[in-house]
C-alpha positions as CSV (number, residue, x, y, z in Angstrom):
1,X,11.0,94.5,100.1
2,X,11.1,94.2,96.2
3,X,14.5,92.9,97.0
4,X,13.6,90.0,98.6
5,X,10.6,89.6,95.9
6,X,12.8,89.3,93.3
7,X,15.3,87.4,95.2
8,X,11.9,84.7,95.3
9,X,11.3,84.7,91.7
10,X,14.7,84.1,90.8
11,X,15.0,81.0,93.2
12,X,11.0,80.1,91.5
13,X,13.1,80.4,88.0
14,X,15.7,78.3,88.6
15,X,13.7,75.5,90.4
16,X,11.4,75.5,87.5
17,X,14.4,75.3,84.6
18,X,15.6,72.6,86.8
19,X,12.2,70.6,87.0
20,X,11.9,71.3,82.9
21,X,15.2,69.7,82.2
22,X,13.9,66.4,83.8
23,X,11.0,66.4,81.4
24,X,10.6,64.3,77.8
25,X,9.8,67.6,75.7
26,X,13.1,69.0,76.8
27,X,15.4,68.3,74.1
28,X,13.0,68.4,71.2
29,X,12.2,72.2,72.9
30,X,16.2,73.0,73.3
31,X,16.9,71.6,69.7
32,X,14.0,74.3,68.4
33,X,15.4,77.0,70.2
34,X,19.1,76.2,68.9
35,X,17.7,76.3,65.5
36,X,15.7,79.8,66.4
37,X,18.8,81.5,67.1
38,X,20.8,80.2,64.8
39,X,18.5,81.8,61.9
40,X,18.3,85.0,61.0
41,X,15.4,86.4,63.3
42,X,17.6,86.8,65.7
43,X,19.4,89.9,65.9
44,X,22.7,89.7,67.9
45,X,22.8,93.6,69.4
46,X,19.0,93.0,70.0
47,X,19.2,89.8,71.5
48,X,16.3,89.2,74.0
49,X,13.9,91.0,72.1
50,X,14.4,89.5,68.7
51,X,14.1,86.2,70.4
52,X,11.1,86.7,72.4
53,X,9.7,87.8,69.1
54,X,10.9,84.8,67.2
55,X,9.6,82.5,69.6
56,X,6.3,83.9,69.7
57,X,5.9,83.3,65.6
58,X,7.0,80.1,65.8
59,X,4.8,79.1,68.6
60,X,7.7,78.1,71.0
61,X,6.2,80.8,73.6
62,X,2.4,79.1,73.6
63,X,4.3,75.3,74.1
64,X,7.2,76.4,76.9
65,X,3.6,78.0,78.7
66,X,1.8,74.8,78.2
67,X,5.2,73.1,79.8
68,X,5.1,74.8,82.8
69,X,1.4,74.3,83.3
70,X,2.1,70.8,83.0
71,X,4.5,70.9,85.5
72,X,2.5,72.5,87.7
73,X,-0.4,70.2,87.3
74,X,2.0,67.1,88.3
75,X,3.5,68.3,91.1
76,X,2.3,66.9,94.5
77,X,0.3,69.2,96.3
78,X,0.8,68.7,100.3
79,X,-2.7,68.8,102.2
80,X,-2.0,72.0,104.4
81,X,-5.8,71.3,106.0
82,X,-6.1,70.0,109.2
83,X,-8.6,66.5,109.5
84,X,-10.0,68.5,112.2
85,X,-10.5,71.5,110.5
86,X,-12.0,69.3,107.3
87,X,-14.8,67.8,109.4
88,X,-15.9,71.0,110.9
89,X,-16.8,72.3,107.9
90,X,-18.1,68.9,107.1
91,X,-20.5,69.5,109.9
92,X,-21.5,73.0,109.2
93,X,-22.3,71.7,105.6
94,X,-24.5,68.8,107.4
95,X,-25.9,71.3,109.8
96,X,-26.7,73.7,106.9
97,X,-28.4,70.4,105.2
98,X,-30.8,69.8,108.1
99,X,-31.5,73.9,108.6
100,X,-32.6,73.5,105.4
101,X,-34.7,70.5,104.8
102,X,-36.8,71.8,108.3
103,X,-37.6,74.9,106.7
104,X,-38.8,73.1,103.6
105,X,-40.7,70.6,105.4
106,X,-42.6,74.0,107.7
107,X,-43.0,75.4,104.6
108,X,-45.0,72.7,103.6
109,X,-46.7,72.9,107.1
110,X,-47.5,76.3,107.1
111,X,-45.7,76.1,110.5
112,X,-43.4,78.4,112.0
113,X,-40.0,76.7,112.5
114,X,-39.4,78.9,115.8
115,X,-41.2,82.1,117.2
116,X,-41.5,83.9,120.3
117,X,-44.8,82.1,122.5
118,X,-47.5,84.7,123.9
119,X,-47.3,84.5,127.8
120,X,-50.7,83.2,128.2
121,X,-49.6,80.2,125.9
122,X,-46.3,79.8,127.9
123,X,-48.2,79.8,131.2
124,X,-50.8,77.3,129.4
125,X,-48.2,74.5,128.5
126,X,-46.5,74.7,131.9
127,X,-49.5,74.7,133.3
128,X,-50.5,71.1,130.7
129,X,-46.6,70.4,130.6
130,X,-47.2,66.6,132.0
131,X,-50.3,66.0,129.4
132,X,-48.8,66.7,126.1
133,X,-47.8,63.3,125.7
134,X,-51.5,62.5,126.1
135,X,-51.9,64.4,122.7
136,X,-53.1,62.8,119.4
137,X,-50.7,63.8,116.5
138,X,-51.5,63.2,112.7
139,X,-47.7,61.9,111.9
140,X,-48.8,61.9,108.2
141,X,-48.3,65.7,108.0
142,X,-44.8,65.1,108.9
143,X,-41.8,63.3,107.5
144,X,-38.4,63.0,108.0
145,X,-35.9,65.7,108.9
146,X,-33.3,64.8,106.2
147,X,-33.6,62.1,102.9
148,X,-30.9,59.8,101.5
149,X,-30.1,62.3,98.7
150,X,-29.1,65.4,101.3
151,X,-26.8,62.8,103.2
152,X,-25.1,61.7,99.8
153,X,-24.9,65.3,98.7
154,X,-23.0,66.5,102.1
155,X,-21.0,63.3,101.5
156,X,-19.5,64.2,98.0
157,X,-18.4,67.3,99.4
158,X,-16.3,65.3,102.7
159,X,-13.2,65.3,99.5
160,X,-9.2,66.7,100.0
161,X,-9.3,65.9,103.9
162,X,-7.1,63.0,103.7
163,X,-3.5,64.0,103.4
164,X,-1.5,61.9,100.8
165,X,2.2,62.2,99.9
166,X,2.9,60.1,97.1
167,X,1.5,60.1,93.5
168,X,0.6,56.7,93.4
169,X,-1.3,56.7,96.6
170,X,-4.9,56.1,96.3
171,X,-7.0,59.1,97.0
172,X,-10.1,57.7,99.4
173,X,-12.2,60.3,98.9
174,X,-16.2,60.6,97.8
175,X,-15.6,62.6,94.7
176,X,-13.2,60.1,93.4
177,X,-15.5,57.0,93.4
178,X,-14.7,54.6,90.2
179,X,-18.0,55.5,88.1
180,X,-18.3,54.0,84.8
181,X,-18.8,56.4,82.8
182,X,-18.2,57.4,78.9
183,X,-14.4,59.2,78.7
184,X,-13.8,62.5,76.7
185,X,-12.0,60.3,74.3
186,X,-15.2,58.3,73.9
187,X,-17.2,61.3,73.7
188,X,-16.3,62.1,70.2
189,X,-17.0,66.0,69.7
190,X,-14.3,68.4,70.4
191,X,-16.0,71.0,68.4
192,X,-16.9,74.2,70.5
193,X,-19.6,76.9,70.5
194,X,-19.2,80.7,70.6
195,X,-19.0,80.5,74.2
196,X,-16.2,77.6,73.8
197,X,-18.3,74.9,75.4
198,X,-19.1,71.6,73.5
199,X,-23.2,71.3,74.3
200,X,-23.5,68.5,71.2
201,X,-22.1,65.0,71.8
202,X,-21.2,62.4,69.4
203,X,-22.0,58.8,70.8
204,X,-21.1,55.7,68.8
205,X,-22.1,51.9,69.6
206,X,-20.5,48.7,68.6
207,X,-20.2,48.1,65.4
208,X,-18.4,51.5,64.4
209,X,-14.5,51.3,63.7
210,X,-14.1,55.1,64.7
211,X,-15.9,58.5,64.6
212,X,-14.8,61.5,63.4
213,X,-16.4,64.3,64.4
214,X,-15.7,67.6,62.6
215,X,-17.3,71.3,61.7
216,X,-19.6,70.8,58.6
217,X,-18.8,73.3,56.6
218,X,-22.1,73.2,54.5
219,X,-24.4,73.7,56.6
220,X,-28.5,72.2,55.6
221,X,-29.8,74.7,58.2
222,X,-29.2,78.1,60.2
223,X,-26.3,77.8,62.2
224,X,-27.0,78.4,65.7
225,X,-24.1,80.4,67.7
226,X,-24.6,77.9,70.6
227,X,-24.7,74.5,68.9
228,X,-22.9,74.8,65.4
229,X,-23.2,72.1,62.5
230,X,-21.3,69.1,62.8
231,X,-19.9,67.0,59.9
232,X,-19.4,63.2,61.5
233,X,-18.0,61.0,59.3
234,X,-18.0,56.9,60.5
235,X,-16.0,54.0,59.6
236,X,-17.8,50.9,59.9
237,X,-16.5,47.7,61.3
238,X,-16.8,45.1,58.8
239,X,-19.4,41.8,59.7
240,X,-17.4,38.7,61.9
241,X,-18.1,36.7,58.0
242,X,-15.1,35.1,56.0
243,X,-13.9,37.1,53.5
244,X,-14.1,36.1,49.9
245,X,-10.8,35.2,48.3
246,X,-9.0,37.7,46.2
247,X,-9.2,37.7,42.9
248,X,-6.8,35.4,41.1
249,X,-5.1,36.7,38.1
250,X,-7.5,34.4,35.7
251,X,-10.2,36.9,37.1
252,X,-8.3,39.4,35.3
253,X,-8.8,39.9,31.4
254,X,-7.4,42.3,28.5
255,X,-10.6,43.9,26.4
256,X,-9.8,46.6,23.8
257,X,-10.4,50.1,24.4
258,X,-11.8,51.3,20.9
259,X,-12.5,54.5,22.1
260,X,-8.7,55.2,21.5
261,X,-8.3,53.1,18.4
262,X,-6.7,54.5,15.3
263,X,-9.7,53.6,12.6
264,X,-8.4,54.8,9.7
265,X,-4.9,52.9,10.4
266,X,-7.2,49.6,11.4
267,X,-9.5,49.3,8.2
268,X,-7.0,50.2,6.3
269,X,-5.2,47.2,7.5
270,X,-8.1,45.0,7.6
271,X,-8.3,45.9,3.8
272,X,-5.0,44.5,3.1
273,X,-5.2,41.3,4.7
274,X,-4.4,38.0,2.5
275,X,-7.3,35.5,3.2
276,X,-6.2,33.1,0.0
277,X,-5.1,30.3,2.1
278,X,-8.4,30.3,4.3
279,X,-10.1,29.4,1.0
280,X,-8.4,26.7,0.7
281,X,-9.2,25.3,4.2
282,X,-12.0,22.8,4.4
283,X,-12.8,22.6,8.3
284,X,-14.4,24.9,10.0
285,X,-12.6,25.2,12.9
286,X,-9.4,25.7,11.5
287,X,-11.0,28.5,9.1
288,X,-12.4,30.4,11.9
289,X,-9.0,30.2,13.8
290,X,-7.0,31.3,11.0
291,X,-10.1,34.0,10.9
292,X,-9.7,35.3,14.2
293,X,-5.9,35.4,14.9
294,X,-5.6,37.9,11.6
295,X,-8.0,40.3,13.3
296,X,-6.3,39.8,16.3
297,X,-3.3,40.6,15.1
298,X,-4.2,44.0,13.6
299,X,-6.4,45.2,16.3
300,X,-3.7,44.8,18.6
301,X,-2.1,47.0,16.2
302,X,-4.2,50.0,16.2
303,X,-6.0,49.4,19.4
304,X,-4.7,49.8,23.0
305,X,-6.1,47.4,25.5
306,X,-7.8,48.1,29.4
307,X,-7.4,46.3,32.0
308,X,-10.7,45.4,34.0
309,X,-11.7,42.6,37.1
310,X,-12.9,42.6,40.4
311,X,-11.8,45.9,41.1
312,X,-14.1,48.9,40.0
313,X,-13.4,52.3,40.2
314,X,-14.0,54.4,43.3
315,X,-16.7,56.9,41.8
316,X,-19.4,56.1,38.9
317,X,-20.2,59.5,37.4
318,X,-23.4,60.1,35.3
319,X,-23.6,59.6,31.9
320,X,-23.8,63.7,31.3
321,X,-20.3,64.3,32.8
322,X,-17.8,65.6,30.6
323,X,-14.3,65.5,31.1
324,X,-13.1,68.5,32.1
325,X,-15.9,68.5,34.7
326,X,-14.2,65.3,36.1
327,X,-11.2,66.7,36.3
328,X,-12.2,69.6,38.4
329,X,-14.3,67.2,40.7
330,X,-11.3,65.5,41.5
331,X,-9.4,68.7,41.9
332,X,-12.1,69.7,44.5
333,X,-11.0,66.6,46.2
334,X,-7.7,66.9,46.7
335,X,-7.8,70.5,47.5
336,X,-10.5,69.4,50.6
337,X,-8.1,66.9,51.4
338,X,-5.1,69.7,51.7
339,X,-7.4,72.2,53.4
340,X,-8.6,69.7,56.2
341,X,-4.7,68.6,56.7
342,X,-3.4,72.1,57.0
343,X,-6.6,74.1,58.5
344,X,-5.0,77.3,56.3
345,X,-7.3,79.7,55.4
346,X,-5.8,79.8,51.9
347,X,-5.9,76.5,51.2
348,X,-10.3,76.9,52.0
349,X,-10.1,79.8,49.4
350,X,-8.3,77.9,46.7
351,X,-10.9,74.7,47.8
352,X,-13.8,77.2,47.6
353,X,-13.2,78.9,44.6
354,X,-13.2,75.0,42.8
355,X,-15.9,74.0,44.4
356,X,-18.1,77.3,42.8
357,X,-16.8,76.1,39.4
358,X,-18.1,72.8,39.9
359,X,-21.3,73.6,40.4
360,X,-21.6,76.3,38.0
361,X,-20.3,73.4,35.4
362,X,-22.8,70.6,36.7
363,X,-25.9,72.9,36.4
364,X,-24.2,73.8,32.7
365,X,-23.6,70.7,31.3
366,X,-27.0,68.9,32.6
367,X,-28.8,71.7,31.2
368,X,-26.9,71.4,28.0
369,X,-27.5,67.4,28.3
370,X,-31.2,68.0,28.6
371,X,-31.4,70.2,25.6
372,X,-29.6,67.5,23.7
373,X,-31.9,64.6,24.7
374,X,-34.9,66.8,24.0
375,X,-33.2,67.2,20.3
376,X,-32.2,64.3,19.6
377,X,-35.1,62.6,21.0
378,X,-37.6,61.5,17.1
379,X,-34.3,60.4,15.9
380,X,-32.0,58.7,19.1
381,X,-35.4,57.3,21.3
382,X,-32.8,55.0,23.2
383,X,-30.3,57.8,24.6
384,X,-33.5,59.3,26.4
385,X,-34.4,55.6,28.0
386,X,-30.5,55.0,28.9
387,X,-31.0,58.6,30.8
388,X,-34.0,57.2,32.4
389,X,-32.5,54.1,33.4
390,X,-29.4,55.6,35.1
391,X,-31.6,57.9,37.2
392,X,-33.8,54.7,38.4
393,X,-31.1,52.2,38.9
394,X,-28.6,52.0,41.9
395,X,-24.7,52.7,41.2
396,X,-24.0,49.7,43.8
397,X,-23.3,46.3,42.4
398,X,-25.6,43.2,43.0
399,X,-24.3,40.7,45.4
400,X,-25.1,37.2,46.0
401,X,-25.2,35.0,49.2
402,X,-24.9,31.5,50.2
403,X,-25.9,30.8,54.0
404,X,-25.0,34.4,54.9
405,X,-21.2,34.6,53.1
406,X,-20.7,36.6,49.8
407,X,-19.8,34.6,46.8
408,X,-17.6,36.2,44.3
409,X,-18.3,35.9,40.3
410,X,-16.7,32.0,39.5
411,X,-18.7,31.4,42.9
412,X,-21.9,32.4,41.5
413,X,-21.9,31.3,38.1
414,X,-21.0,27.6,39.7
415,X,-24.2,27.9,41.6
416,X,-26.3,28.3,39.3
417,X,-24.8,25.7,37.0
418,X,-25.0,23.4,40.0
419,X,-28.7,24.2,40.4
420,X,-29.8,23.8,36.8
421,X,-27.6,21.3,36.0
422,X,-30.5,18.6,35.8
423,X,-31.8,20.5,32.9
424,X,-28.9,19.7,30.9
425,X,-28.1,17.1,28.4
426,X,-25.5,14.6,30.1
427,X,-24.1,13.8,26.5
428,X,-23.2,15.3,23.4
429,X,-25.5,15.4,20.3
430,X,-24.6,14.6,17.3
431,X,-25.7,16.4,14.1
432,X,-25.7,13.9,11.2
433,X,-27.7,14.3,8.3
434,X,-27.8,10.5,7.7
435,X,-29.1,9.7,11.2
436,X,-31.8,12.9,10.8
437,X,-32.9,11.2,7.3
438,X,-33.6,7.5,9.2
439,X,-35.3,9.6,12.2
440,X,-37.2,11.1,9.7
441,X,-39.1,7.7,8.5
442,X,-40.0,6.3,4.9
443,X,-42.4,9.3,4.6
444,X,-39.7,11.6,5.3
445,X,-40.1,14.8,7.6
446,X,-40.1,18.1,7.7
447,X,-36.9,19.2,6.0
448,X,-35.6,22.4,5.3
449,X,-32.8,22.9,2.4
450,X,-30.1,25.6,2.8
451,X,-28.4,26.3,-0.2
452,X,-24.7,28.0,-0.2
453,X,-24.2,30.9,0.6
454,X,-23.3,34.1,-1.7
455,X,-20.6,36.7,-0.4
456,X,-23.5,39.6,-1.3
457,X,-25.8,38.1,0.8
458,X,-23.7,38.1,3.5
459,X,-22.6,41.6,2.9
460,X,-26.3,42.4,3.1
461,X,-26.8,41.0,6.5
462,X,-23.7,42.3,8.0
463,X,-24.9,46.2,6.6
464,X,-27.8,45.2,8.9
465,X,-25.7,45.1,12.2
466,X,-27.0,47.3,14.8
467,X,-23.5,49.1,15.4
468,X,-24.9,50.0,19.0
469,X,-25.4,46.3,20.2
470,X,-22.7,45.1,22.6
471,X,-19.6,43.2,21.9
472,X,-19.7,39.3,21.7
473,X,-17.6,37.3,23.1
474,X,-14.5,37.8,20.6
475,X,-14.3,41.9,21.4
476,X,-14.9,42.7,18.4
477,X,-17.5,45.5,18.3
478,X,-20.3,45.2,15.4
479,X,-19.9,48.5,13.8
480,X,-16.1,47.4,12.7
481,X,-17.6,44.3,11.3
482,X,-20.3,46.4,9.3
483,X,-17.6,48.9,7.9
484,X,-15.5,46.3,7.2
485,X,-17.8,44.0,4.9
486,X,-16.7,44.5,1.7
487,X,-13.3,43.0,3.2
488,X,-15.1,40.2,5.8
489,X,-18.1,39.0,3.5
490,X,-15.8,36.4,1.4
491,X,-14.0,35.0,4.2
492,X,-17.2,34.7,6.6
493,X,-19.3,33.5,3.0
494,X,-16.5,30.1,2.7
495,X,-16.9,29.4,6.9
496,X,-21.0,29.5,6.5
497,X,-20.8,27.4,3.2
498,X,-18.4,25.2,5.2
499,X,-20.7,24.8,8.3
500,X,-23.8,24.0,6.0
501,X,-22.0,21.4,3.9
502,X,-20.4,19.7,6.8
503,X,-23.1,19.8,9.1
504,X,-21.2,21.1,12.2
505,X,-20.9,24.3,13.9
506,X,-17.5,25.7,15.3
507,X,-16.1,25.3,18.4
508,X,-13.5,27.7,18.2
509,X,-13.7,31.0,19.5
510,X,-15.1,32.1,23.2
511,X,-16.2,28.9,25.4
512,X,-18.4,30.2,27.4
513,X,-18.4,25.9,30.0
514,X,-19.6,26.6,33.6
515,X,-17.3,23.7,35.1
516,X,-18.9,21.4,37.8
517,X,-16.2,18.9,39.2
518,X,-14.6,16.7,36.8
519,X,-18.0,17.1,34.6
520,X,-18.6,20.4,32.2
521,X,-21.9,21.6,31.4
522,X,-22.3,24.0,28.5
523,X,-24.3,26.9,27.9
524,X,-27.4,25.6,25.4
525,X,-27.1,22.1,26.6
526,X,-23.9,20.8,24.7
527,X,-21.6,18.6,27.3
């Protein structure tokens, strides 16, 4: 007998490696078990033992299982079941149905559904047995023996009676009726309980480019064996609107990053600059171009430049941040991003352990930035209101719209210049002293005389600077101009005393035109 039992399982074993040959995963399986024993797992004198063992660590065991329940799962299964046979036990289930829908409905009655009559009762309705038709019922006590819902119930369980042969046959049965219904796939939440049943599902409408549904691992609240905390993360479809253009690379401009200058290089230069020849010059554009490229020249020097445009960077941190906090903030990052790919329980220690130093550092250093403010509040009143204004105002950027599209920066600014363009001068004034003296009449008019200029009053008014204000238009910042204006007072003194005596102001410099067609409108009503 155990002969022939083994006999079977042999013929079972070589039917199956047969069947698993056909299938896809059968060379990417072979090649893996080439490379097994080709290693140094396995043992030659203990050869079947050292590779059962290697196969179970590298997890070939667990996929040549899942192969053969595959296979087993495809195959056609022949219906052994009679028709016959199937409809009997159809019609107990239906008879079973009815049994039981009478007994609910006596129940309801208070009536017997069958009992023995007394003999005085039998004798009584054979006596009466041609006048019981004669009786008046009340047929509201009573109601039907079955409902719709028990015949569809018995008929979802008429399934597996036809007999089909081929895969691709259709399978007419109740239980395999075409409902349409949300998929697994569509369900979202593959995250199980204790029990290893998902109870919580994940449902997403249009408007949603995917859902990803995952095990929070920070959990606001208890977590409950039965339905444990999930992390969903969405990706959202974006609007059916045009999309602005990219930004050209005019968009794109070069500003200096003095927080990495080299000051004592820079006014050092400054200080040795040669401004004889701008004395000399008597217009005042060419002075203040001759100004501006010899600046120029040494901040590019002893400054490196940024790079800045339509594209911002992906986080705004608060003001209190310090560097080395940043750093291990976007540590923590990466390190979540390795832990989530690999699921290793190492990688969640390294994470976790970075994450516990970030916080410890953000409670530090907001304390510490507190007790600064609180310090430095009699004599720096506008570092408290800059910490007030970052905890009012939103990080995300303001956005226009025109008829429901987004406009991008040259889009806005010639919008507005298009709607307040009637407010601006179509021409070009002129400033003339002799045409102000005729406006003036024979009485003359109020006049106001400007001497020249001296080089120490100018040196007075640029020691006045604000070195906190923001940079103009030419980058230069104003504290550079205060500490350098010992060197700047002479050459800005001769372009003042050139303006005044000439009656014109500059155009040089940053143009700051708002362009509308072949026209140009200026800022402060120059065209």
């Amino acid at each position: 007998m155990e002969g022939i039992k083994e006999e079977s399982i042999h013929h079972t074993a070589v039917k199956l490696a047969d069947e698993i040959k056909n299938l896809s995963i059968y060379k990417s399986f072979y090649s893996d078990v080439q490379k097994l024993v080709s290693s140094n797992n396995v043992k030659k004198e203990d050869f079947k033992q050292t590779l059962q063992q290697a196969m179970k660590e590298k997890g070939l065991d667990t996929k040549l299982r899942n192969t053969v329940f595959h296979w087993v799962r495809t195959q056609n299964k022949q219906s052994k079941i009679d028709p016959l046979t199937s409809l009997s036990k159809a019609s107990a289930q239906w008879e079973k149905r009815i049994h039981k829908s009478l007994n609910s409905m006596c129940s309801d009655l208070e009536t017997s559904l069958a009992k023995i009559r007394p003999q005085s009762e039998q004798e009584e309705f054979a006596d009466k047995w041609n006048e019981l038709s004669t009786y008046s019922l009340d047929l509201s006590k009573y109601r039907p023996v079955y409902a719709p819902k028990d015949f569809l119930e018995v008929l979802l369980t008429l399934s597996g009676y036809v007999p089909y042969t081929r895969e691709d046959e259709p399978k007419w049965e109740f239980a395999h009726l075409p409902l349409q219904v949300k998929t697994l796939d569509q369900l979202h939440n593959f995250v199980r309980n204790s029990n290893g049943r998902c109870l919580d599902l994940v449902l997403s409408t249009g408007g949603i480019a995917s859902v990803t549904v995952g095990l929070s691992e920070e959990p606001l609240v208890p977590v409950d064996a039965h339905h444990p905390p999930l992390a969903v993360r969405l990706r959202l479809r974006p609007p059916a609107r045009p999309a602005p253009l990219a930004p050209s690379r005019d968009s794109f401009c070069k500003s200096w990053n003095f927080y990495k200058a080299d000051f004592r290089s820079l006014y050092s230069a400054i200080a040795n600059i040669d401004w004889s020849d701008l004395y000399l010059i008597r217009d005042a554009n060419e002075a203040v171009d001759v100004l501006y490229s010899r600046l120029n020249k040494e901040i590019d020097k002893f400054v490196p430049k940024k790079g800045f445009g339509a594209y911002k960077n992906k986080y705004i941190y608060p003001d209190w941040y310090t560097a080395d906090l940043i750093k291990d903030i976007k540590m923590k990052g990466r390190l979540h991003k390795e832990y989530k790919a690999s699921g290793c329980k190492e990688d969640y220690l390294l994470f976790a352990k970075v994450r516990t130093r970030v916080k410890e550092k953000i409670h530090r250093d907001y304390s510490a930035y507190q007790d600064k403010l609180q310090r430095e509040l009699a004599r720096e009143p506008k570092s408290f209101w800059r910490f007030v204004k970052s905890r009012s105002k939103s990080s995300n950027k303001s956005r226009l719209e025109k008829d429901g599209t987004a406009l991008n920066d040259e889009e806005c600014a010639t919008e507005f210049a298009r709607y307040f363009h009637s407010v601006y001068c179509d021409r070009a004034p002129e400033l003339s002293a002799s045409q102000a003296s005729r406006a003036g009449g024979s009485e003359g008019a109020a006049r106001v005389h400007l001497q020249a200029l001296a080089p120490a009053a100018v040196s007075d008014a640029l020691r006045a600077l604000a070195p906190k204000r923001a940079v103009g238009p030419d980058g230069i910042p104003p504290y550079l101009v205060r500490d350098c204006r010992e060197v700047l007072a002479g050459p800005l003194c001769h372009i003042y005393n050139i303006c005044l005596e000439s009656s014109t102001y500059p155009d040089s410099g940053a143009d700051p035109d708002l362009k509308i067609g072949d026209g140009q409108v200026k800022k402060g009503g120059f065209a």
